[in-house]
C-alpha positions as a LaTeX table, in Angstrom:
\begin{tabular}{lrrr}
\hline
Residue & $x$ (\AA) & $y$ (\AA) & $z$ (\AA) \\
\hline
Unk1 & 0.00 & 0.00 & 0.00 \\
Unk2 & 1.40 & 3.42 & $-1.20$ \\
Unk3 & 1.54 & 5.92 & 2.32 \\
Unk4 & 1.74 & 9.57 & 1.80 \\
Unk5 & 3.44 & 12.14 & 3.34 \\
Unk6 & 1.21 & 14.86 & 4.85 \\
Unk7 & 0.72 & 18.01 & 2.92 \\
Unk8 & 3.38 & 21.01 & 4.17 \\
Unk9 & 0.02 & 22.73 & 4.26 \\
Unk10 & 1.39 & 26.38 & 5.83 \\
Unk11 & 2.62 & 25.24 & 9.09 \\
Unk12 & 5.59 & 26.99 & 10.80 \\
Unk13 & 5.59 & 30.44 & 7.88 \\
Unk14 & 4.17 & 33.36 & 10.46 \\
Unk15 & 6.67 & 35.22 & 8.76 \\
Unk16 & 5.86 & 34.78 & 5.17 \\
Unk17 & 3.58 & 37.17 & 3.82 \\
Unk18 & $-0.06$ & 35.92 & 3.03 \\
Unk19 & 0.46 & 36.42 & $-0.67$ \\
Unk20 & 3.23 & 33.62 & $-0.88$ \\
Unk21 & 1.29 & 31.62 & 1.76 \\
Unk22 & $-1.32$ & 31.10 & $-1.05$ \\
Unk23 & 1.01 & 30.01 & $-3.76$ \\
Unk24 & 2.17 & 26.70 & $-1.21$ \\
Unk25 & 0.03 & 24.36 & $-2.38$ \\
Unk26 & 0.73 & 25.45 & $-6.11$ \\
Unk27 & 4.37 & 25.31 & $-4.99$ \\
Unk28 & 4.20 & 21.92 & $-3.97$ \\
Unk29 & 1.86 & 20.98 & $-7.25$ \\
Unk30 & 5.28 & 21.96 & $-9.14$ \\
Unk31 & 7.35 & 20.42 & $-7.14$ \\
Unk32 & 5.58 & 16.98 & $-7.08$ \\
Unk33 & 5.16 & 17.15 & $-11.01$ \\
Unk34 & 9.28 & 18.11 & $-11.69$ \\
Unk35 & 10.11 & 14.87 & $-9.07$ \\
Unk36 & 8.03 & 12.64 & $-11.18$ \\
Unk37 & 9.94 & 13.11 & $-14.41$ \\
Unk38 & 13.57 & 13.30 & $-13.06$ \\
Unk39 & 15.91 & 14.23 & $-15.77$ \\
Unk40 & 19.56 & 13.81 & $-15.37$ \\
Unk41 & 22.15 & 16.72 & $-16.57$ \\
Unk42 & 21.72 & 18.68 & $-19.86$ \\
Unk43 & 18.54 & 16.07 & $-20.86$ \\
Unk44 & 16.64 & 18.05 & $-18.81$ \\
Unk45 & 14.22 & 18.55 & $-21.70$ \\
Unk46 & 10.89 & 17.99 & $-20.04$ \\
Unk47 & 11.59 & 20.23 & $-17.30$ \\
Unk48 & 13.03 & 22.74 & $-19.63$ \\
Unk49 & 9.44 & 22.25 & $-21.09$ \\
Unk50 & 7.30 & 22.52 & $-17.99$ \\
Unk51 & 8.87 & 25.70 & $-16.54$ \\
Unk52 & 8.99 & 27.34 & $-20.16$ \\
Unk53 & 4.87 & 26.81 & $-20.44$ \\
Unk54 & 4.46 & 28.03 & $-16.94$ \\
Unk55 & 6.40 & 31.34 & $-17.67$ \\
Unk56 & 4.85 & 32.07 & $-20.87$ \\
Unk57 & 1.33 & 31.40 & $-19.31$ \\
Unk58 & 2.45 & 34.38 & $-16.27$ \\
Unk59 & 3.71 & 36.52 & $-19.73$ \\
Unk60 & 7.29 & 36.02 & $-18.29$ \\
Unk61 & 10.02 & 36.93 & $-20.86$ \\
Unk62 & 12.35 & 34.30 & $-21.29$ \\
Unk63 & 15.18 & 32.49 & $-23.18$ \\
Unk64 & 15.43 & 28.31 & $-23.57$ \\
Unk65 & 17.81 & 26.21 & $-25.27$ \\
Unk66 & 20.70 & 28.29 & $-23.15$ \\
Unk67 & 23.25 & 25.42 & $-23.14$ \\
Unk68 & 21.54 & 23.13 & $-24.23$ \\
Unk69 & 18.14 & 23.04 & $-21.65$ \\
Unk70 & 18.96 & 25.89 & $-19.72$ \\
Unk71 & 16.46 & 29.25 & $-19.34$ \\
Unk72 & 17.10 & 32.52 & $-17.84$ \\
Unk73 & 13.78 & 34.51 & $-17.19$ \\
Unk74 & 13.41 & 38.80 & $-16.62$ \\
Unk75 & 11.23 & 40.53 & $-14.73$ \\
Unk76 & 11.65 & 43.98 & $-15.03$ \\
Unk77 & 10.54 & 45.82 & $-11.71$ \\
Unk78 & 8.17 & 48.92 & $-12.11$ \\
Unk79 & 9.09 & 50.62 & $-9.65$ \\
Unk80 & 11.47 & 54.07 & $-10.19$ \\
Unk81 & 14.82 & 53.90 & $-8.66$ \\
Unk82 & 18.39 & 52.57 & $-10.42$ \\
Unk83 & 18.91 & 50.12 & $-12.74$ \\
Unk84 & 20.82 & 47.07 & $-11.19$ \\
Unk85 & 19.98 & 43.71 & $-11.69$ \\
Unk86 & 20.35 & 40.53 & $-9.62$ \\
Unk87 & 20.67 & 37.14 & $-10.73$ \\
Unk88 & 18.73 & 34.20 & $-9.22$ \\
Unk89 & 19.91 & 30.61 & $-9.55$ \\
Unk90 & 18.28 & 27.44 & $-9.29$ \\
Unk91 & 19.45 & 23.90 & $-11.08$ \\
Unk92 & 17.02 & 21.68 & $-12.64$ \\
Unk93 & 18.74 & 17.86 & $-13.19$ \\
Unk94 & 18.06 & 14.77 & $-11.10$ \\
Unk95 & 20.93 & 11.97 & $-9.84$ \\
Unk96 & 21.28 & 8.34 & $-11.35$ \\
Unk97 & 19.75 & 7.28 & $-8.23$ \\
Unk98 & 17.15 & 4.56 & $-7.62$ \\
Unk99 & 13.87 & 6.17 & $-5.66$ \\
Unk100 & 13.03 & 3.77 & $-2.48$ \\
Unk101 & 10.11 & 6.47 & $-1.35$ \\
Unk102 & 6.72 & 5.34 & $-1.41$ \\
Unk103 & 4.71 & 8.19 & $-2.34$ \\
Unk104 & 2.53 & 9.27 & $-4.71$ \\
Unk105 & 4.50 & 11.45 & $-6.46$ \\
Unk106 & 7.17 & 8.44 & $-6.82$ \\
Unk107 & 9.98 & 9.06 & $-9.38$ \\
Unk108 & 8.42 & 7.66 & $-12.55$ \\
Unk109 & 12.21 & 6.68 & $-14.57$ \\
Unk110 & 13.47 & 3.74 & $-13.42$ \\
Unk111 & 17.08 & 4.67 & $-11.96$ \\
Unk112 & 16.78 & 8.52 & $-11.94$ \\
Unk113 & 15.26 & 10.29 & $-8.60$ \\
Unk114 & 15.71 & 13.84 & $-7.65$ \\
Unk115 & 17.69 & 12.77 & $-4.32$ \\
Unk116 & 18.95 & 16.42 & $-3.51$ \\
Unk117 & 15.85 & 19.05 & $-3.79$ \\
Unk118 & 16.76 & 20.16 & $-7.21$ \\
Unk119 & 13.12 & 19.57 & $-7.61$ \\
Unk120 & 12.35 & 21.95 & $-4.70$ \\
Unk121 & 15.04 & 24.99 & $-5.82$ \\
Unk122 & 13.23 & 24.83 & $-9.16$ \\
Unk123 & 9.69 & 25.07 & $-8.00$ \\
Unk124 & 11.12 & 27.77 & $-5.75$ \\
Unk125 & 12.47 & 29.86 & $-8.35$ \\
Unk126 & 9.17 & 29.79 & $-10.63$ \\
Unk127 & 7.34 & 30.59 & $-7.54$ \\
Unk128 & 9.67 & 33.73 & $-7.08$ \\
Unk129 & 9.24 & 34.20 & $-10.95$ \\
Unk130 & 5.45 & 34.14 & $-10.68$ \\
Unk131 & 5.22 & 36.32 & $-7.96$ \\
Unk132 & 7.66 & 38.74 & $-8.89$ \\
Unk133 & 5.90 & 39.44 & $-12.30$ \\
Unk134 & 2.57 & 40.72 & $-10.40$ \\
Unk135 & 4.00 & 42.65 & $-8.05$ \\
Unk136 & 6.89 & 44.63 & $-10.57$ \\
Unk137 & 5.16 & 47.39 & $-8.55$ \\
Unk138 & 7.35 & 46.92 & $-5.51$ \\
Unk139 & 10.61 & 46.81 & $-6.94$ \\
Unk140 & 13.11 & 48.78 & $-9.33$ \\
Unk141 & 15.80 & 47.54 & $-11.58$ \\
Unk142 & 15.84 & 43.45 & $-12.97$ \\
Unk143 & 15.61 & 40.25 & $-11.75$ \\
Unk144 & 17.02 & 37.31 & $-13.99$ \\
Unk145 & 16.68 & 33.92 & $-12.76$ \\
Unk146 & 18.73 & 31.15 & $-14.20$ \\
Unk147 & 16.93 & 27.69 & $-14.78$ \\
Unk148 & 20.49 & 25.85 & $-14.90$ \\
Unk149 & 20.98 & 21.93 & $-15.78$ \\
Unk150 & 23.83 & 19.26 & $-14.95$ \\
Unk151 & 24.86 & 21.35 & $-11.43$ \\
Unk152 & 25.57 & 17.37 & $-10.38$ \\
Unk153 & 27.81 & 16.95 & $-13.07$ \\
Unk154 & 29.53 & 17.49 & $-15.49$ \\
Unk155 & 28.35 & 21.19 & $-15.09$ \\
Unk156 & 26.17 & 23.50 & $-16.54$ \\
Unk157 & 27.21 & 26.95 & $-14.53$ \\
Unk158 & 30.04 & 27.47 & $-16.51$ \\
Unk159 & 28.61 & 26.48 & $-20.71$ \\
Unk160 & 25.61 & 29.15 & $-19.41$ \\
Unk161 & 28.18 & 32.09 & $-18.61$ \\
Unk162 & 30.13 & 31.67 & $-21.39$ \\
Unk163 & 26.65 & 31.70 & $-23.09$ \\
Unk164 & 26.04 & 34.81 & $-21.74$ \\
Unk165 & 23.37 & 34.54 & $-18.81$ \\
Unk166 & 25.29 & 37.12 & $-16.85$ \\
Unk167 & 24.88 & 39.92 & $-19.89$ \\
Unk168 & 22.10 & 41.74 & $-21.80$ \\
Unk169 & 21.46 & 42.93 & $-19.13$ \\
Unk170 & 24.63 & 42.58 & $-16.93$ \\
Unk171 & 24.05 & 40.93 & $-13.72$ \\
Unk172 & 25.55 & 43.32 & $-10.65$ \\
Unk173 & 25.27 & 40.23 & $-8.07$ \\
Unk174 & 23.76 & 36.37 & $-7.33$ \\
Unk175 & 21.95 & 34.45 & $-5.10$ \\
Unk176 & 21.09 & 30.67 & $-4.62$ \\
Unk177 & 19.60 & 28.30 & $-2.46$ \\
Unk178 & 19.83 & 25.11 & $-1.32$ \\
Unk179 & 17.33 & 23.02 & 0.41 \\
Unk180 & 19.32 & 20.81 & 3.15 \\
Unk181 & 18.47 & 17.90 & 5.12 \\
Unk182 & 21.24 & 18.26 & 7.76 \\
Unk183 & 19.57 & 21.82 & 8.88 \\
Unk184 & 15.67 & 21.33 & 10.59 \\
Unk185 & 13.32 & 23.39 & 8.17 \\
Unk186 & 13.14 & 26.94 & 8.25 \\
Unk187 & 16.74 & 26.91 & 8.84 \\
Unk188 & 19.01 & 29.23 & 7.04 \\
Unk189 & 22.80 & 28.49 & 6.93 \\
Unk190 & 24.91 & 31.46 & 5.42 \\
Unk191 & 28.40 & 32.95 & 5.99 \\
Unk192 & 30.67 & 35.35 & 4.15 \\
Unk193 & 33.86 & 34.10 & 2.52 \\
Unk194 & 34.32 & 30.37 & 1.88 \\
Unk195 & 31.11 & 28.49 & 2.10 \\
Unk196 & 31.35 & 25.22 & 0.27 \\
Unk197 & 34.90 & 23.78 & $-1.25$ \\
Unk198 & 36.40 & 22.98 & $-4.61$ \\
Unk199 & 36.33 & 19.69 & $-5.75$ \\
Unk200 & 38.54 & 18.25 & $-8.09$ \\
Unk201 & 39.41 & 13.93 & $-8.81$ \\
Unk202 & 41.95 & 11.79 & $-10.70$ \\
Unk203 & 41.32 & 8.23 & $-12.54$ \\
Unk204 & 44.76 & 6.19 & $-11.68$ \\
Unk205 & 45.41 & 3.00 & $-14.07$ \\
Unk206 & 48.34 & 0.75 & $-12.49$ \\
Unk207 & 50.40 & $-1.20$ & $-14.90$ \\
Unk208 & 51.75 & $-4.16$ & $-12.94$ \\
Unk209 & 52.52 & $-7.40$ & $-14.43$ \\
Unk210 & 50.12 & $-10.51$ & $-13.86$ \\
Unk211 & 50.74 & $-13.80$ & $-12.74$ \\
Unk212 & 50.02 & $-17.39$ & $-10.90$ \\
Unk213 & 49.16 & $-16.54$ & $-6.97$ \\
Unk214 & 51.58 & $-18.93$ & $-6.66$ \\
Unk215 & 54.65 & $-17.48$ & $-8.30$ \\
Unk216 & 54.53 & $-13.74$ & $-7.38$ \\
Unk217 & 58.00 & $-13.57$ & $-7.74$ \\
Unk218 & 57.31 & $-13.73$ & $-11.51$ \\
Unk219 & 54.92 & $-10.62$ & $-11.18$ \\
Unk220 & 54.17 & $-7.12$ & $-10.56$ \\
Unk221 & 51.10 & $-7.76$ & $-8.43$ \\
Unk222 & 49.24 & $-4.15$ & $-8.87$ \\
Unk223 & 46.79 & $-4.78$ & $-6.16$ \\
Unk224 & 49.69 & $-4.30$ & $-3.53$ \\
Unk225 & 50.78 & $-1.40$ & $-5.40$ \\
Unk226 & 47.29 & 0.06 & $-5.16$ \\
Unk227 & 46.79 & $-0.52$ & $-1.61$ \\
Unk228 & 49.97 & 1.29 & $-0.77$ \\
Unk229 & 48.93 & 4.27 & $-3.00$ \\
Unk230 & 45.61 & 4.70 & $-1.07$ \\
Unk231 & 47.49 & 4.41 & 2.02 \\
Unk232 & 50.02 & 7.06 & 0.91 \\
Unk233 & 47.55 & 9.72 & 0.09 \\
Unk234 & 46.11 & 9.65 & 3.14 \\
Unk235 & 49.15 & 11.37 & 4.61 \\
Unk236 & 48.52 & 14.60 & 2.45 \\
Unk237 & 45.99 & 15.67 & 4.50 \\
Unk238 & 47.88 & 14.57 & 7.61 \\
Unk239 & 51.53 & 15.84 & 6.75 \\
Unk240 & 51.31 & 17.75 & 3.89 \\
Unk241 & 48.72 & 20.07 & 4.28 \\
Unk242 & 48.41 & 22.86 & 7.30 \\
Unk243 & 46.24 & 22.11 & 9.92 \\
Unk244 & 44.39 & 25.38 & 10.12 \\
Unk245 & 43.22 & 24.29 & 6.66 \\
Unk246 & 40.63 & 21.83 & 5.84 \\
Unk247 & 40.85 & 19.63 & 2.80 \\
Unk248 & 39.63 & 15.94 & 2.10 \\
Unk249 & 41.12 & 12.94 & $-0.01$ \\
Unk250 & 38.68 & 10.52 & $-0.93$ \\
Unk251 & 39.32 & 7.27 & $-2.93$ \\
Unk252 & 36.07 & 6.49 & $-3.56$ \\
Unk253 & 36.54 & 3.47 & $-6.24$ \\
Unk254 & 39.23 & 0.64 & $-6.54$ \\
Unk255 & 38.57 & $-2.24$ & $-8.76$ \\
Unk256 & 41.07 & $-5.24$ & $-9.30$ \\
Unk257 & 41.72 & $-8.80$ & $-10.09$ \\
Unk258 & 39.55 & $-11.23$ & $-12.11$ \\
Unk259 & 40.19 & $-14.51$ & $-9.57$ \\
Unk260 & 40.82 & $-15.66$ & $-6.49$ \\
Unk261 & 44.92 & $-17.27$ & $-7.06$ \\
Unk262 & 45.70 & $-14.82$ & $-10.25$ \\
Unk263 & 47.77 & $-11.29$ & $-8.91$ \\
Unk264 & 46.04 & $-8.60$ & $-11.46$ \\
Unk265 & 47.98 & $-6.94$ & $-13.73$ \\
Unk266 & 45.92 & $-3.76$ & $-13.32$ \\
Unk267 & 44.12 & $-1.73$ & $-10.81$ \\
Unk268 & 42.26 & 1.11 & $-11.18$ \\
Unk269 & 41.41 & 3.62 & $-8.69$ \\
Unk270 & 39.46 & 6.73 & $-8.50$ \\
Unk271 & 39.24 & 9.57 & $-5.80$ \\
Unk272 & 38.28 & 13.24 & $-4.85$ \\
Unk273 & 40.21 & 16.11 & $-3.64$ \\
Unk274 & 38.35 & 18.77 & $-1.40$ \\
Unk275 & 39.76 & 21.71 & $-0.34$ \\
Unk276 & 38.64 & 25.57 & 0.35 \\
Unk277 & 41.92 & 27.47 & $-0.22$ \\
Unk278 & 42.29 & 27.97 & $-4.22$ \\
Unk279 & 46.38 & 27.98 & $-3.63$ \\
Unk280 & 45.88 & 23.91 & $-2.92$ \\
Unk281 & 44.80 & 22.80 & $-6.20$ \\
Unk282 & 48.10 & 22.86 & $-7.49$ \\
Unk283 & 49.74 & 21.12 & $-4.79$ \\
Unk284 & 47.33 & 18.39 & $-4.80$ \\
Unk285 & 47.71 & 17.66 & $-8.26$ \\
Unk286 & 51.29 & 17.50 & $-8.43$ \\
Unk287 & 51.44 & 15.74 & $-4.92$ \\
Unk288 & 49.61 & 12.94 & $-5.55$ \\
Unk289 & 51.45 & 12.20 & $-9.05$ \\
Unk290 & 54.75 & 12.29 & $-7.13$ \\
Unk291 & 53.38 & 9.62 & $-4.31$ \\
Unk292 & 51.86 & 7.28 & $-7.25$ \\
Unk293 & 54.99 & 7.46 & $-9.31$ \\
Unk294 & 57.16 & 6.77 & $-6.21$ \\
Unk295 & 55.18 & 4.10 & $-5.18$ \\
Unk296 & 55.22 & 2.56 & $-8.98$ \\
Unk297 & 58.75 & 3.18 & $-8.90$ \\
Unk298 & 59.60 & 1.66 & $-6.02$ \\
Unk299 & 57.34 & $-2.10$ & $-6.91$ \\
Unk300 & 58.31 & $-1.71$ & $-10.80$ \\
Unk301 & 55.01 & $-0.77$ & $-11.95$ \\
Unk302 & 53.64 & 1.97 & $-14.43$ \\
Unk303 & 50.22 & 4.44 & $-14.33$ \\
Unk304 & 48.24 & 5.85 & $-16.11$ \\
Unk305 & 46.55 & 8.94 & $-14.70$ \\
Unk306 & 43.77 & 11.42 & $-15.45$ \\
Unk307 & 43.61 & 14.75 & $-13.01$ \\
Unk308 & 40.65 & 17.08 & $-13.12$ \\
Unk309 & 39.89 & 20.00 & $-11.58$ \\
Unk310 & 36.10 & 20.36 & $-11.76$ \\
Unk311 & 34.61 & 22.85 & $-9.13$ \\
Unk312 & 36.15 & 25.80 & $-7.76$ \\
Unk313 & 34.84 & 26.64 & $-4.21$ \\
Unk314 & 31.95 & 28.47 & $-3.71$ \\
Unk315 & 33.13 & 31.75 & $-1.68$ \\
Unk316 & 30.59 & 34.53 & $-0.69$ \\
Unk317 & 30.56 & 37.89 & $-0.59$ \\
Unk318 & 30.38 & 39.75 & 2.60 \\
Unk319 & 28.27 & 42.41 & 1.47 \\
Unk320 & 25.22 & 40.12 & $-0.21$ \\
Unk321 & 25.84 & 37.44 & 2.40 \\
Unk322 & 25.25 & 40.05 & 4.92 \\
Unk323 & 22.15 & 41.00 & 2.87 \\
Unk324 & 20.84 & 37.14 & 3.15 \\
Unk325 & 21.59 & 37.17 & 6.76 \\
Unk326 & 20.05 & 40.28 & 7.50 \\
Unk327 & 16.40 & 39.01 & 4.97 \\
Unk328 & 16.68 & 35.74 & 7.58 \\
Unk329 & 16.66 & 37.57 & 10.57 \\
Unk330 & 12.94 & 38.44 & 9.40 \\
Unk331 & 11.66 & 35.24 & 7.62 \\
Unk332 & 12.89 & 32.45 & 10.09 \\
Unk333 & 11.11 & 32.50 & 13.52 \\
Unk334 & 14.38 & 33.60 & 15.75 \\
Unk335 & 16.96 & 34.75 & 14.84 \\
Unk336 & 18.75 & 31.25 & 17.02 \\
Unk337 & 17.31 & 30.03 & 13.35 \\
Unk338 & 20.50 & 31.51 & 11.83 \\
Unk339 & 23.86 & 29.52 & 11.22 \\
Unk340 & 26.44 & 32.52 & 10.47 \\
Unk341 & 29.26 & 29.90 & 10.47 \\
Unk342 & 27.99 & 27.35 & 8.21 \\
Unk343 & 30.29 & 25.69 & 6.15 \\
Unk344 & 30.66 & 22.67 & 4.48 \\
Unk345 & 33.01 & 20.30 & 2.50 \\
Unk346 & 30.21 & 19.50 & $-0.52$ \\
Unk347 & 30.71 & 21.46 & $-3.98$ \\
Unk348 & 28.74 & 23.32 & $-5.77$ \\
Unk349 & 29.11 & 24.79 & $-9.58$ \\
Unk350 & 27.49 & 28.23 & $-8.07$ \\
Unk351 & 30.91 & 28.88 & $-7.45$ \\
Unk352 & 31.42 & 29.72 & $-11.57$ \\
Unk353 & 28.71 & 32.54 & $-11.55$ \\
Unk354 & 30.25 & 33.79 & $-7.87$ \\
Unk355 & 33.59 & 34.20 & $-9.50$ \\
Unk356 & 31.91 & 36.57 & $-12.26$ \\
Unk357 & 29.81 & 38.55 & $-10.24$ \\
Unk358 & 29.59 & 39.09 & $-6.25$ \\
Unk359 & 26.81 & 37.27 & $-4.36$ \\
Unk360 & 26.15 & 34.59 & $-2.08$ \\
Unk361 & 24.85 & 31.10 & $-1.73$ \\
Unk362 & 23.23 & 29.94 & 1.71 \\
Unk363 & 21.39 & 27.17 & 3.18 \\
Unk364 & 17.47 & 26.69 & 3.97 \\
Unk365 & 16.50 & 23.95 & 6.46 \\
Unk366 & 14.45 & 21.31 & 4.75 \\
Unk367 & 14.20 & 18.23 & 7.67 \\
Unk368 & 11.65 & 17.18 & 9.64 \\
Unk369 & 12.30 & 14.47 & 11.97 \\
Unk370 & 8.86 & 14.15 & 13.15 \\
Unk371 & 7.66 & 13.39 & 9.64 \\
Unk372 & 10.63 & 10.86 & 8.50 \\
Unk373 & 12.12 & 13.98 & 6.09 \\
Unk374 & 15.35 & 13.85 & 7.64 \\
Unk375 & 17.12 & 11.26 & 5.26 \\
Unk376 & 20.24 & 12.62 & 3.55 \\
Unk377 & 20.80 & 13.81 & $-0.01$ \\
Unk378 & 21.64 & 11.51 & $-2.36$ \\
Unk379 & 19.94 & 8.44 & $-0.42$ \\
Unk380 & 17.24 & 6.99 & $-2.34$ \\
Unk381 & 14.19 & 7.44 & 0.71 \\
Unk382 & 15.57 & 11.72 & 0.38 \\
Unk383 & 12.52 & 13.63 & 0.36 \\
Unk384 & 12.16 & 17.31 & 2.25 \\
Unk385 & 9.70 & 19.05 & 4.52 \\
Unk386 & 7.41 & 21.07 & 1.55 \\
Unk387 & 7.28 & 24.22 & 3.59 \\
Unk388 & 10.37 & 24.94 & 3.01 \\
Unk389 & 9.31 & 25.80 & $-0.32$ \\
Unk390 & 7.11 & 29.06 & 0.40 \\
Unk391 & 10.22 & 29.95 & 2.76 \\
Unk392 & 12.56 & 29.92 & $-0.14$ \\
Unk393 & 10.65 & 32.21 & $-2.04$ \\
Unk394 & 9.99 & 34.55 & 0.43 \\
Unk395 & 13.90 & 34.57 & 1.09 \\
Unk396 & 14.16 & 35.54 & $-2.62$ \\
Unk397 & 11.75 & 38.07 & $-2.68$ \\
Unk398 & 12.94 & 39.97 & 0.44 \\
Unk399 & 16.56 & 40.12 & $-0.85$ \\
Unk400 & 14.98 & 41.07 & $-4.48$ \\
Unk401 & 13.16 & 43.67 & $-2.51$ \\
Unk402 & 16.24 & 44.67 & $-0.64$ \\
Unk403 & 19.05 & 44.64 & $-2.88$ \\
Unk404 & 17.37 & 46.45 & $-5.97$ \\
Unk405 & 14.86 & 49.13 & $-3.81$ \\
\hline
\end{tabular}
């Protein structure tokens, strides 16, 4: 028998005004729909599809097809005053994950779920849309929200600047949510300076030579060599790095060996780097090439290896981060609601538009314990408490309200 999880309803949002209050259960209606049809990076089409009808129905002037299934939407505020114009982001795509939830709104794609709330920052966003268009009366200047695909890989921040998002009109600053199961709803985590940390990984190949398990002296066994490779990076962290820093080396994959009494004559590992200061990703790269090839060296084996740097970290501006803290202080119910110190070791492509233009990217509480919504992202039971979803756009709003009046 399918169970359901109880309507959000409008529980817990005192401090939302009564306007957004009445878009909730419309916000939840989009949200439900956009988790059904999970779409993974840049095949976002359906999505693309979905939001695209709903703007042109509010008369919302917008752009699709922006790398690939990307939009950016305008809203041009009525009100007289300057002319700046703040960017809003929210990604789109869904993970390769299997959906355990048993809900009515159920993942319908076999292998794809939206196990992170990019379901939730979506509906968000055209909630802020739609309300922002009929009320251009209460604000000056533009607002240009970015529909963005592939944030979980392999990117879609970066093909939509160089496609221009952040021009025509030029974008003065940003700001992005995300929904987050290790904060209880209502929630908002935000800090200035380094918020969330690059990311970058390597694919290692070891060349050994293979053999009988019972004549390794005839061999190059490159299981050993492997093992002592993921031991050996572990003292980066530990000996190489500075203390007062944080960074993180992950090997995440290592695959070997066909049979029980045959020593492999490859091994192939993979692994992530994490780190907040940008002056690491050199060192990293170079450092762990120098302990693989000393370790090969050292057994007689060769590598192969592939280094990428894929995120930078996302760092916020004081001045807008101040500017989200200060809209919290008035949405969340006390001001205890506020984490000015959050900061956390996951990456985020935001990062790309925050190295264009100043802005800031913060947290909004989306568990509830009470009602089982407290799993974490990426699991396949991940599912969020729904009022969080008239919270985010009431966070938009006031900092629309704020930074452009």
């Amino acid at each position: 028998m399918i169970s359901t999880i109880p309507n959000s309803g409008t529980e817990n949002l005192a401090h939302v005004r009564l306007q957004i209050r009445a878009l909730q259960p419309q916000l939840i209606e989009w949200r439900r729909r956009i988790h059904q049809k999970p779409e993974l990076g840049f095949q976002e089409k359906l999505t693309a599809e979905y939001i695209s009808q709903k703007l042109q129905s509010w008369g919302i002037e917008h752009q699709t097809g922006i790398a690939e299934t990307g939009i950016v939407a305008i809203i041009k505020g009525e009100k007289s005053g300057h002319g700046k114009v703040l960017g809003i982001r929210a990604d789109m795509d869904a993970l390769p994950v299997k959906e355990e939830n048993e809900v009515p709104y159920c993942s319908q794609y076999e292998g794809v779920m939206h196990a992170c709330g990019h379901d939730g920052h979506t509906a968000i966003a055209m909630g802020t849309a739609y309300y922002l268009q009929q009320h251009r009366q209460d604000f000056s200047g533009t607002v240009k929200i970015i529909f963005q695909p592939a944030e979980e890989g392999p990117g879609g921040a970066k093909p939509m600047i160089e496609a221009g998002v952040l021009k025509n009109p030029d974008v003065d600053a940003m700001i992005g949510l995300h929904l987050w199961n290790d904060l209880p709803v209502g929630t908002v985590g935000v800090r200035p300076g380094a918020f969330m940390a690059a990311i970058s990984y390597f694919n290692c190949t070891i060349l050994g030579k293979g053999g009988h398990g019972a004549l390794p002296h005839q061999t190059v066994d490159s299981v050993i060599v492997a093992a002592q490779i993921v031991n050996a990076l572990q003292t980066i962290v530990a000996r190489n790095v500075n203390p007062l820093e944080s960074a993180v080396v992950t090997i995440g994959e290592l695959h070997a060996g066909t049979r029980m009494n045959v020593i492999a004559d490859t091994a192939r590992m993979s692994g992530s780097i994490r780190y907040f200061n940008t002056d690491l990703a050199e060192f990293f790269e170079k450092r762990i090439e120098q302990i693989i090839a000393g370790v090969c060296q050292t057994h007689g084996a060769n590598y192969d290896l592939e280094y990428v740097n894929l995120y930078p970290p996302v760092i916020n501006d004081p001045e807008i981060a101040e500017l989200v803290r200060s809209v919290a202080e008035t949405v969340v119910e006390t001001p205890v609601n506020i984490i000015p110190e959050c900061q956390i070791m996951g990456s985020e492509d935001m990062s790309f538009f925050l190295q264009e233009v100043p802005g800031c990217y913060f947290f909004l509480g989306s568990a509830n314990a009470e009602k089982k919504l407290n799993y974490p992202h990426h699991h396949p039971r991940f599912d969020f408490d729904e009022t969080a979803l008239a919270m985010g756009v009431e966070m938009f709003v006031r900092c629309v309200e704020k930074f452009l009046n």
